[in-house]
C-alpha positions in Angstrom: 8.8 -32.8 -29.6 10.1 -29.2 -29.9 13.7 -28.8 -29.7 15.0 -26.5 -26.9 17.0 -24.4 -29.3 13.8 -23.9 -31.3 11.9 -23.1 -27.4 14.6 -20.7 -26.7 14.1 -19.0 -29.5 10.1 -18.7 -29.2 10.8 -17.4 -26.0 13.4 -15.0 -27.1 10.5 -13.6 -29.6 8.2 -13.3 -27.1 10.3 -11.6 -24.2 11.0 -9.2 -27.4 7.6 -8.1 -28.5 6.5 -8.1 -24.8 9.1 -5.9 -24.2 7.8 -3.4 -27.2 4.5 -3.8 -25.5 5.9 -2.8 -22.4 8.1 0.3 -23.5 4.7 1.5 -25.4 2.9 1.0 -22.6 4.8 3.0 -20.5 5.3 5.7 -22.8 1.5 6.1 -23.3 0.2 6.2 -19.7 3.0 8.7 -18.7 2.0 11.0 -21.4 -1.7 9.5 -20.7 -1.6 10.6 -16.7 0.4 13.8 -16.6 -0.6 15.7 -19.7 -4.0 14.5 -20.6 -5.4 13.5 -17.1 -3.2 16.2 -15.4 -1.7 14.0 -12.3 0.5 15.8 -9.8 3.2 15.0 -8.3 1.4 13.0 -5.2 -0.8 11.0 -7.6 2.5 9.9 -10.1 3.9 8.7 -6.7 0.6 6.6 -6.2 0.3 5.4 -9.7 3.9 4.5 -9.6 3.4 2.2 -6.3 -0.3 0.7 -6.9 2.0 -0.5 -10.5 4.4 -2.5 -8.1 2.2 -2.9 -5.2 1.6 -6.2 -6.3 5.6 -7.6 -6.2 5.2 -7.1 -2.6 1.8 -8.5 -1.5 1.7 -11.4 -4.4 5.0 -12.0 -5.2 5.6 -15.3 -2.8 2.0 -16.5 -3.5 2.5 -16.5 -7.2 6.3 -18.3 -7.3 4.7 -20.9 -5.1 1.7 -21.3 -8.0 4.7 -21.4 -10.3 6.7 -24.4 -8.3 3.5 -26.3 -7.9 2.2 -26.2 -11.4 4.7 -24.9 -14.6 5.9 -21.3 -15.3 4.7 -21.4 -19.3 0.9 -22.5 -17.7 1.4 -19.1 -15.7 3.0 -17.0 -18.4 0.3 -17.4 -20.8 -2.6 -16.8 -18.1 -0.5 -13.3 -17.3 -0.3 -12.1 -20.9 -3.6 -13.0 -21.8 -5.4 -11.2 -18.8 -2.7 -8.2 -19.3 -4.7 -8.2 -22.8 -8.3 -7.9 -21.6 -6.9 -5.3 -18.5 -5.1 -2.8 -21.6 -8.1 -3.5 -23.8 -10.0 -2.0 -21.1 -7.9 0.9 -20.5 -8.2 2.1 -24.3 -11.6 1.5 -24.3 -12.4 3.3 -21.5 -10.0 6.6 -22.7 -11.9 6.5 -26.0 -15.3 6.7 -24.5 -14.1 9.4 -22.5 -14.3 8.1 -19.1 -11.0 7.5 -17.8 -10.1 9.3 -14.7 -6.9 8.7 -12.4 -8.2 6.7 -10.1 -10.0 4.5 -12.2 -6.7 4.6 -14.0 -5.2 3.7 -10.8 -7.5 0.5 -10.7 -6.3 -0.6 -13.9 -2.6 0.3 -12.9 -3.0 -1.8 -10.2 -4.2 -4.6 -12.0 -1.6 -4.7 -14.8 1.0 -4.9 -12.3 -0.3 -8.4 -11.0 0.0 -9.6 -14.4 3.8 -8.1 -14.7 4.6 -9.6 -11.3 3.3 -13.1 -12.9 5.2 -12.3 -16.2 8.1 -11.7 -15.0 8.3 -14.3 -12.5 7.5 -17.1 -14.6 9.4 -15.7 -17.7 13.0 -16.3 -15.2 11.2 -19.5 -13.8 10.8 -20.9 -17.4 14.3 -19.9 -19.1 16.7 -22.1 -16.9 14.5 -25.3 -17.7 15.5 -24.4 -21.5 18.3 -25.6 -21.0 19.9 -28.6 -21.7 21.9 -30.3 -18.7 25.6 -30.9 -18.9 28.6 -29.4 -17.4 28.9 -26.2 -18.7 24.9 -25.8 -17.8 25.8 -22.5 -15.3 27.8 -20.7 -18.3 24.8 -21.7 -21.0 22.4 -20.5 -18.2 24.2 -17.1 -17.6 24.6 -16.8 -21.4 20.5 -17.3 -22.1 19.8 -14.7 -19.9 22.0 -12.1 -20.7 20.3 -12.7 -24.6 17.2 -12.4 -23.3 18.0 -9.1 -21.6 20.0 -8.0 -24.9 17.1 -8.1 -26.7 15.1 -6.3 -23.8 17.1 -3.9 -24.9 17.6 -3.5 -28.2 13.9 -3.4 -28.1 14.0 -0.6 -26.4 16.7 1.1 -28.1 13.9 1.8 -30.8 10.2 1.5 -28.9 10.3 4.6 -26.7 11.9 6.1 -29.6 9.2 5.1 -31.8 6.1 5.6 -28.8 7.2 8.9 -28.6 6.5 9.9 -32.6 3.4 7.7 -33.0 2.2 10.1 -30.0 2.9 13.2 -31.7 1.6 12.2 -34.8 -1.8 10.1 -33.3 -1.9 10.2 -29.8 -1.9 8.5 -27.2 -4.7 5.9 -28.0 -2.9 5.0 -30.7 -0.1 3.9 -28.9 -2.2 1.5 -26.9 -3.7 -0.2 -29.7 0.1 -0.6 -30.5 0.7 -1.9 -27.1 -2.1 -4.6 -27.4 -0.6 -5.7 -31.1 2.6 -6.4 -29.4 1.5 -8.5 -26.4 -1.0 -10.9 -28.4 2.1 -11.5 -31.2 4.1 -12.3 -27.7 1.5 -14.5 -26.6 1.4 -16.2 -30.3 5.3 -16.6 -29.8 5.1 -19.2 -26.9 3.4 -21.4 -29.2 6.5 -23.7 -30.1 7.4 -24.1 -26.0 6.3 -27.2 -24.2 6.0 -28.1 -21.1 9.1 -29.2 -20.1 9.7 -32.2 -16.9 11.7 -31.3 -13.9 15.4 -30.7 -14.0 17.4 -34.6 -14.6 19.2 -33.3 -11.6 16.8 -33.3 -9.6 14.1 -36.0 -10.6 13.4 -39.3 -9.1 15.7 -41.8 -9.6 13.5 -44.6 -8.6 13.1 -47.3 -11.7 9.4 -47.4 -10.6 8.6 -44.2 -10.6 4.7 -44.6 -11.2 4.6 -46.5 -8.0 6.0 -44.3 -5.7 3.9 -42.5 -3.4 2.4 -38.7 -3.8 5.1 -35.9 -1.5 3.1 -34.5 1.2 1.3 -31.5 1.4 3.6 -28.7 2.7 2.3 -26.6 5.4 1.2 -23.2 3.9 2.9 -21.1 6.4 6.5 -23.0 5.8 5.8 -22.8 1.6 5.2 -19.2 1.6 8.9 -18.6 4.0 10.7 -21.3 2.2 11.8 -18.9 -0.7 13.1 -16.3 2.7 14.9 -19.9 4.2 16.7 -20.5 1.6 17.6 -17.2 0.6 19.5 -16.2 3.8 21.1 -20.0 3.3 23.0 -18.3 0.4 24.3 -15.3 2.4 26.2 -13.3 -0.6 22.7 -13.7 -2.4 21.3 -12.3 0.4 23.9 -9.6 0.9 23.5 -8.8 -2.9 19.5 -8.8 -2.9 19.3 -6.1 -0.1 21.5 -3.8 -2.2 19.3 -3.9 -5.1 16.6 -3.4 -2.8 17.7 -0.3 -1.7 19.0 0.6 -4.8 15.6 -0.1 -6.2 13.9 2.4 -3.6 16.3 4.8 -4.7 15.2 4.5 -8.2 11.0 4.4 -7.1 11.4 7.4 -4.4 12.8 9.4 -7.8 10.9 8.6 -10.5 8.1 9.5 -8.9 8.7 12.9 -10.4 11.2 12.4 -13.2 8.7 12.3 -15.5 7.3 15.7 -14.0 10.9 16.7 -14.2 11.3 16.3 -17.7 8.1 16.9 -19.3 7.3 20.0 -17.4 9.9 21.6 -15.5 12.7 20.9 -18.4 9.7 21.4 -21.0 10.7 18.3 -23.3 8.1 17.3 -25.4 6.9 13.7 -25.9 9.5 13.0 -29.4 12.3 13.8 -27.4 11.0 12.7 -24.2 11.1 9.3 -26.1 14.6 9.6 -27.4 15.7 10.1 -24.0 14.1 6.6 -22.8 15.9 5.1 -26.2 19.4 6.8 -24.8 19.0 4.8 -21.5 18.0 1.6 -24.1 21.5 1.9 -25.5 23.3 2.3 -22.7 21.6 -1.0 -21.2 21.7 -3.0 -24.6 25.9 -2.1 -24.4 25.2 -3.7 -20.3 23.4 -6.4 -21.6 26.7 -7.1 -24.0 29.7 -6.2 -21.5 28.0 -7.9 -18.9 28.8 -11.8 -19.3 32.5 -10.6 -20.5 32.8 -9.0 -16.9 32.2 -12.4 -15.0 35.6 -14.0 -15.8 37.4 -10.7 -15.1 35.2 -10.0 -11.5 32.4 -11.6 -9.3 28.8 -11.2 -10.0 28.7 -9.0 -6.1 31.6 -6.8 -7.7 29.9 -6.0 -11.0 26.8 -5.0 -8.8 28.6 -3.0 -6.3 30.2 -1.1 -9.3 26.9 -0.1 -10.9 25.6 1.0 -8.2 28.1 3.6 -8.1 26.9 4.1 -11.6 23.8 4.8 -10.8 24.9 7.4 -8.3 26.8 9.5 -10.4 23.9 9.2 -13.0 21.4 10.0 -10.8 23.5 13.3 -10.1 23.4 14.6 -13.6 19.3 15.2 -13.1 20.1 17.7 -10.5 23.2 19.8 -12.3 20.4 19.5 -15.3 17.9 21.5 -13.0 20.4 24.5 -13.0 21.5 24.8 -16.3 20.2 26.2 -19.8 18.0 24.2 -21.7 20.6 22.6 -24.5 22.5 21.5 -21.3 20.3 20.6 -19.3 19.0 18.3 -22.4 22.4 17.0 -22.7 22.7 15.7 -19.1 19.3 14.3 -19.1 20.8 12.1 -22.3 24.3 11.3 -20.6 22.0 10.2 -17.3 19.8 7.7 -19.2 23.0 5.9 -20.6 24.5 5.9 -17.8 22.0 4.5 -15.9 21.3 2.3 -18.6 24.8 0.8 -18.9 24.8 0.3 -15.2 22.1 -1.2 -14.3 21.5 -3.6 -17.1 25.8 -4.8 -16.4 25.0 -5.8 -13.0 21.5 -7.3 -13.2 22.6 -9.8 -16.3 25.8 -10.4 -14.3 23.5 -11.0 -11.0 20.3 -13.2 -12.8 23.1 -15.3 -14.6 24.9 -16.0 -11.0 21.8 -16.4 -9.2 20.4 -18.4 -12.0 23.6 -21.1 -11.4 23.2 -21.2 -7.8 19.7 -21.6 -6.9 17.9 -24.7 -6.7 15.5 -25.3 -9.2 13.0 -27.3 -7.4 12.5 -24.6 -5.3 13.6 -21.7 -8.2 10.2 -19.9 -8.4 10.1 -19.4 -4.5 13.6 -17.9 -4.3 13.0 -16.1 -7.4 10.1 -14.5 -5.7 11.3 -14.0 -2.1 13.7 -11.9 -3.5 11.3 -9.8 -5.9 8.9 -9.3 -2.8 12.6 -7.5 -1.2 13.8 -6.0 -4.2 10.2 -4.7 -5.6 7.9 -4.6 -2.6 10.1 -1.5 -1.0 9.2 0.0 -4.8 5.1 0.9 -4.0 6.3 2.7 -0.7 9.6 3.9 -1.9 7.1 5.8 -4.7 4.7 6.9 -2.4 7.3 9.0 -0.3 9.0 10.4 -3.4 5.4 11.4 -4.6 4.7 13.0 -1.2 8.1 14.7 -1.2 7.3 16.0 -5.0 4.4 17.6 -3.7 5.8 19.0 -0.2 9.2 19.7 -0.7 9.2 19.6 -4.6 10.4 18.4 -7.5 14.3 19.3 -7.8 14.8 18.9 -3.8 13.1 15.1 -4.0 15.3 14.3 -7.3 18.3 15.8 -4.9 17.5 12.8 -2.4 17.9 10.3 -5.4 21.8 10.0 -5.4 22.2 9.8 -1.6 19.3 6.6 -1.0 21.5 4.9 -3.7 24.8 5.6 -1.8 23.3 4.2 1.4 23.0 0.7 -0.1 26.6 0.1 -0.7 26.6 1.2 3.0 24.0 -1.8 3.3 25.9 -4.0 1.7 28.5 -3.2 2.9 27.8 -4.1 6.6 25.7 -7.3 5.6 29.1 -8.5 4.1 31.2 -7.4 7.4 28.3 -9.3 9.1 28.9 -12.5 7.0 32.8 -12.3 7.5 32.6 -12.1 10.7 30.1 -15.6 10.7 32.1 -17.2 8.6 35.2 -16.8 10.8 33.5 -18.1 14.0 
């Protein structure tokens, strides 16, 4: 059988090309959408929530499919569907019959398959991981490598997206895209299915002979992830900052791209670069994270990038009023800012929450707290797509900064509220 050293490290190739695919990806239908197809400000907003739509309608159901059969079963079946669904979106570009809302389709569709990815791909890491006492430090380390090479990844892929556009265009791009995601399907090759944590399997000597669980009521599986997430109040507390934090960052890049590809006028090369910035500053997150957690909680790291990311968030708007070189400038300073902040907290928060969540029931929790912290994304990007179009673009990126300050207000009274409980 495979060694889980030699799993961890198939899976550490794939989460690394599909993160190429992915930084490709997204470089080619922004460029594809709002300067081929011409979407406005409304339709980014859409495009941006039918993407994520699916983390809030199919997010519970899919952890569930996860728990009951294995996460590497579920990660293949996403990237080899996310293959056929891109596939299809080249195709239909090169014939010349792509439209946004049959781009919108396809959006949609990929964004199932990313909800599936990514769900399975967190699922699958912890049970790579061999079972001893130092299992929540091992378990916080994997991660926080799996992120670090998210982002080194995409230190150099928007980077890179943005001169294979120049030079070939967008198609070309894609067919990149596709490349990457079948050698990340190739990767998972060495990983086996591995059994059920030692923890937490049966200890009867005849296990053969013991009689099947029963069937779970549908109703009480799909809450079970939301049951015991509010058992683990500072998870809890924690999960609706990032949800708010993560409608802050939907309801404004609904029209960043708008911002910086036509009202600042950067082109695609250094519209790139600018994605690469914010890679850096999450690949140095990715490595000052872990070295945070003996120094601070995982709920203190968090709190302090979300600060981060308002201050960041600011620079777009001083950018809006300034001459080009400086306005260039801030738009750098914000993506590694943002970059730095974000990635710190979330490797600090998937390592802790990783440790403390039961694994028997790991997809479900995993999930109940995507559908919080990505199902406000779809309606968080509609409103910022109808703001873009109503009140414009520099007045919606001016609401940015202050719906990211209102979840450490959030948090802040979810914590007083679970003082105040503990105390009774």
């Amino acid at each position: 059988m495979t060694s889980l050293p030699v799993q961890r490290r198939a899976l550490m190739a794939s989460n690394g090309s599909a993160a190429a695919h992915t930084s490709a990806l997204d470089v080619a239908t922004d460029v594809l959408f709002v300067t081929i197809l011409g979407a406005a400000a409304y339709q980014m907003g859409l495009i941006n929530a039918l993407g994520s739509l699916s983390f809030l309608l199919l997010a519970v159901p899919i952890g569930i499919l996860i728990d009951r059969s294995h996460p590497l079963l579920i990660l293949r079946l996403a990237q080899m569907v996310l293959l056929v669904l891109v596939s299809a979106l080249l195709a239909l570009h090169l014939i010349g019959v792509l439209t946004i809302w049959l781009g919108m389709v396809l959006v949609t569709l990929i964004g199932v398959c990313t909800t599936a990815l990514s769900a399975s791909k967190e699922t699958l890491a912890p049970r790579l991981i061999e079972y001893d006492a130092d299992r929540t430090s091992y378990v916080s380390r994997f991660v926080s490598r799996l992120t670090s090479t998210d982002e080194t990844v995409r230190i150099i892929a928007p980077a890179a997206s943005g001169l294979v556009i120049t030079a070939w265009g967008a198609s070309a791009l894609i067919g990149i895209s596709i490349a990457l995601l079948g050698i990340a399907l190739l990767s998972l090759t060495p990983i086996r299915r591995t059994a059920l944590p030692a923890a937490e399997a049966s200890t009867d000597d005849d296990a053969g002979s013991a009689a099947p669980a029963p069937k779970t009521a549908f109703w009480k599986t799909v809450t079970a992830g939301f049951t015991e997430l509010t058992k683990l109040r500072q998870l809890l507390a924690i999960t609706l900052l990032v949800t708010a934090t993560n409608a802050a960052i939907s309801f404004g890049t609904a029209v960043e791209v708008i911002f910086l590809l036509e009202v600042l006028g950067l082109d695609p090369a250094l519209f790139g670069a600018a994605l690469s910035a914010g890679a850096v500053g999450g690949l140095l997150g990715a490595l000052v994270g872990p070295r945070l957690l003996p120094r601070f909680t995982a709920p203190q790291i968090v709190v302090a990038g979300t600060l981060g990311q308002v201050v960041a968030s600011s620079f777009y708007i001083v950018a809006a009023f300034t001459t080009l070189p400086v306005a260039v400038a801030l738009v750098f300073a914000h993506s590694v800012l943002w970059g730095f902040a974000v990635v710190a907290a979330s490797v600090a928060n998937m390592g802790w929450a990783a440790s403390i969540m039961p694994e028997s029931h790991f997809g479900r929790i995993t999930t109940a707290r995507r559908t919080l912290t990505m199902g406000v994304v779809p309606v968080a990007g509609l409103f910022g797509g109808v703001s873009g179009s109503v009140l414009g673009i520099v007045p919606t990126l001016a609401i940015w900064p202050c719906i990211t300050a209102s979840a450490l207000v959030i948090y802040a009274l979810v914590s007083r509220m679970r003082s105040r409980s503990a105390s009774r």
